[in-house]
C-alpha positions, 0 to 999 in steps of 0.5 A, spaced: 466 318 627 466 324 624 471 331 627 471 338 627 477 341 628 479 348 628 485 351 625 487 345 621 491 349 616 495 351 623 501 348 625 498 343 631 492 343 627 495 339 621 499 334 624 492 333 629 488 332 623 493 327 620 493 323 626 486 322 626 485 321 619 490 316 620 487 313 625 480 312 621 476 318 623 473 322 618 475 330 620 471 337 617 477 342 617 476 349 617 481 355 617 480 363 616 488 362 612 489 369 615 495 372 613 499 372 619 505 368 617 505 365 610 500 362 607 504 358 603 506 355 609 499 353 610 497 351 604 502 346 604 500 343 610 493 342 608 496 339 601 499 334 606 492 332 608 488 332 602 490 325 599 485 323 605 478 321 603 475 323 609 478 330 610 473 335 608 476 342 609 472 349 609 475 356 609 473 360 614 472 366 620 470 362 626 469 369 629 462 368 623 458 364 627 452 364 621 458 361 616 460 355 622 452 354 622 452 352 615 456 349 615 455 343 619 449 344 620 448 337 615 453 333 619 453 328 624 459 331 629 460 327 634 467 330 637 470 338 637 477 338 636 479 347 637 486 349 636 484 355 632 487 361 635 491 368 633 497 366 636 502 370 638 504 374 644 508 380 641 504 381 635 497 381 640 501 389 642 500 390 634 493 388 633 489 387 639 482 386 637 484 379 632 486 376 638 479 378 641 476 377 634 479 370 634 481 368 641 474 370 645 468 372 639 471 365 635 472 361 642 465 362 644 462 361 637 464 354 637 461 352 644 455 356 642 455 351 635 456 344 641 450 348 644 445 347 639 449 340 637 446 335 642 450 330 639 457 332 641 459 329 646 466 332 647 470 339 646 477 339 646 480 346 646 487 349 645 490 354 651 496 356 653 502 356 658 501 364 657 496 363 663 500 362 668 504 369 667 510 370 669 511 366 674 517 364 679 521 358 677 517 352 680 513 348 675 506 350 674 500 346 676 493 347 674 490 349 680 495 356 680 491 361 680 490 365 673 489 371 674 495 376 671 497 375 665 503 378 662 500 380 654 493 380 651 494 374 647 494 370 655 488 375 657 484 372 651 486 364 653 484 365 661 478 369 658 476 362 653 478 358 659 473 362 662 468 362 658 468 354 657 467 353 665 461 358 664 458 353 658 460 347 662 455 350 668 450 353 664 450 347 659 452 341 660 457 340 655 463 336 656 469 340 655 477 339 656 482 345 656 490 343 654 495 348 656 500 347 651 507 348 653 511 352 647 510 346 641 515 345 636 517 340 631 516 340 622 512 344 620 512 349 625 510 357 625 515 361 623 514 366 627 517 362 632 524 363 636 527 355 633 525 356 626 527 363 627 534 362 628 535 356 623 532 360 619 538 367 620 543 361 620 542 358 613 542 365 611 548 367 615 545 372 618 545 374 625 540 372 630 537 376 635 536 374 643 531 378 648 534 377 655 537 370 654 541 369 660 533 370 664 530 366 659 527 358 660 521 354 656 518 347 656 519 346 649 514 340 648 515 335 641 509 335 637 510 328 636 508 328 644 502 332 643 499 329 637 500 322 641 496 324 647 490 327 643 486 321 642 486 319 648 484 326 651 478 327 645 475 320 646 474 321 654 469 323 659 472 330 664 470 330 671 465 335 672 464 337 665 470 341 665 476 340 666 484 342 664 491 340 663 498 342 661 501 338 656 508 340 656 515 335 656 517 337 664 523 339 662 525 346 661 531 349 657 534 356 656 534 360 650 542 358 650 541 351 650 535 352 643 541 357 640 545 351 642 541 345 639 539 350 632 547 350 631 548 343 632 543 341 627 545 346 622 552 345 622 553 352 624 554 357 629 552 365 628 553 371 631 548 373 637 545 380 638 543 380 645 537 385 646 533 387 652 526 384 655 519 384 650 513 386 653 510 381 654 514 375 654 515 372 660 522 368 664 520 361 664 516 356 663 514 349 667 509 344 667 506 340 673 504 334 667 503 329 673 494 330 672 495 328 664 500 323 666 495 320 670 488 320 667 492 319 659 499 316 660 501 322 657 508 321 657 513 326 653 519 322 650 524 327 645 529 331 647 530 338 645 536 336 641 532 330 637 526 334 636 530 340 633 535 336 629 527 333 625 526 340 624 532 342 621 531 335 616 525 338 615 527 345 614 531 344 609 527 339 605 521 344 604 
């Protein structure tokens, strides 16, 4: 069977189109290759999947409906895997109008494409924990409702989920929305706080802590993420539509991630404490029992583990 997946040269992206491949699907990626963090980073990663026959990639704007038409319009698509997005809830303050480019122009491209592709049985879509705002320390379940986000980069991933409800009513396309729980692991974004942190430590440098002591995630292994997907694409959503958090249920403080990054580094730094950013929020903590039940999703790596296999990575690339 042959997979669309967006956002390939990203970091989720990659490591789900190498878990396909290797599973004997034939995958079309696509990917802008923007500049937002290195694309040297990502180049890397699509070298790691070109040795696959059956991966053909296209460089891409998801937000250029024309070029996606083109260039699936000979192939027989039978699934839609969407993780492509602007990702970053700081630099949404910055430039706002590329998280809506991507994150709500491209997002509707893409159900516009399996709307005038009969033969698609199935989107899967990449949301986000940053829905649920800045919530109250209690584990966030799906039917919270949605409707105060703390940036725009969550405005723009409760505007998607929208938006596939409406397709899903208006259509009939079968669509699954996964509210990811902070993913990390090798190859991840570097603008995240792990690879931040290893980062400074290698290079002596001090690391900067916004808010620490109010600070709480669900840092979510990829490993556990990438097993579960298959099961999730492969499936039938009640009522056309349907979301689920995908998040190890098991909150760390920043301090216990500065802690793990030391560890695995053999090393300690120097701390700047700073005040809170705009738009982050304290905590996070997802209700997995719904991904439990209809997948058996079930998250196996510990912060401390997952964080010492990025490290052995790190130091490798």
């Amino acid at each position: 069977m042959l997979i669309l997946i967006t956002g390939t040269a990203g970091f989720i992206g990659f490591h789900a189109a190498k878990r396909f491949l290797s599973l004997g699907y034939a995958v079309i990626g696509l990917d802008s290759l923007n500049d937002y963090y290195e694309v040297s980073l990502k180049n890397a990663r699509l070298n790691q999947l070109e040795c696959y026959e059956k991966f053909e990639f296209y460089k891409v704007d998801i937000a250029d409906y024309e070029a996606l038409v083109d260039i699936t319009k000979d192939k027989e698509i039978t699934y839609i895997l969407h993780l492509a997005a602007q990702a970053g809830v700081r630099y949404s303050l910055e430039m706002p109008r590329s998280y809506i480019r991507s994150n709500v122009l491209g997002h509707l491209n893409i159900l516009e494409l399996a709307r005038n592709t009969p033969a698609i049985k199935h989107i899967v879509y990449a949301s986000s924990s940053s829905v649920y705002g800045d919530k109250s320390k209690s584990a966030f379940k799906e039917t919270d409702i949605v409707n105060s986000p703390a940036s725009l980069y969550a405005a723009t991933k409760i505007s998607g989920e929208m938006i596939a409800e409406s397709y899903s009513k208006l259509y009939g396309i079968n669509q699954t929305g996964l509210r990811f729980f902070t993913v990390y692991g090798p190859w991840g974004r570097p603008d995240m706080a792990y690879y931040i942190f290893t980062d400074k430590i290698f290079n002596k440098e001090p690391i900067e802590l916004f808010s620490p002591e109010k600070m709480t995630r669900d840092f979510t292994y990829i490993d556990d993420i990438i097993d579960v997907l298959p099961r999730v694409l492969e499936s039938t959503p009640s009522n056309l539509h349907a979301i689920y958090n995908l998040g190890n249920s098991n909150p760390n403080t920043l301090m216990q991630l500065v802690e793990a990054v030391e560890t695995a580094c053999e090393a300690s730094t120097q701390k700047v404490i700073l005040k809170k950013q705009n738009g982050d929020v304290s905590y996070t903590h997802a209700d997995i029992n719904a991904a439990k039940r209809d997948f058996g999703f079930a998250p196996r790596v510990e912060l401390k583990d997952g964080i010492k296999n990025f490290v052995n990575w790190y130091k490798n690339y």
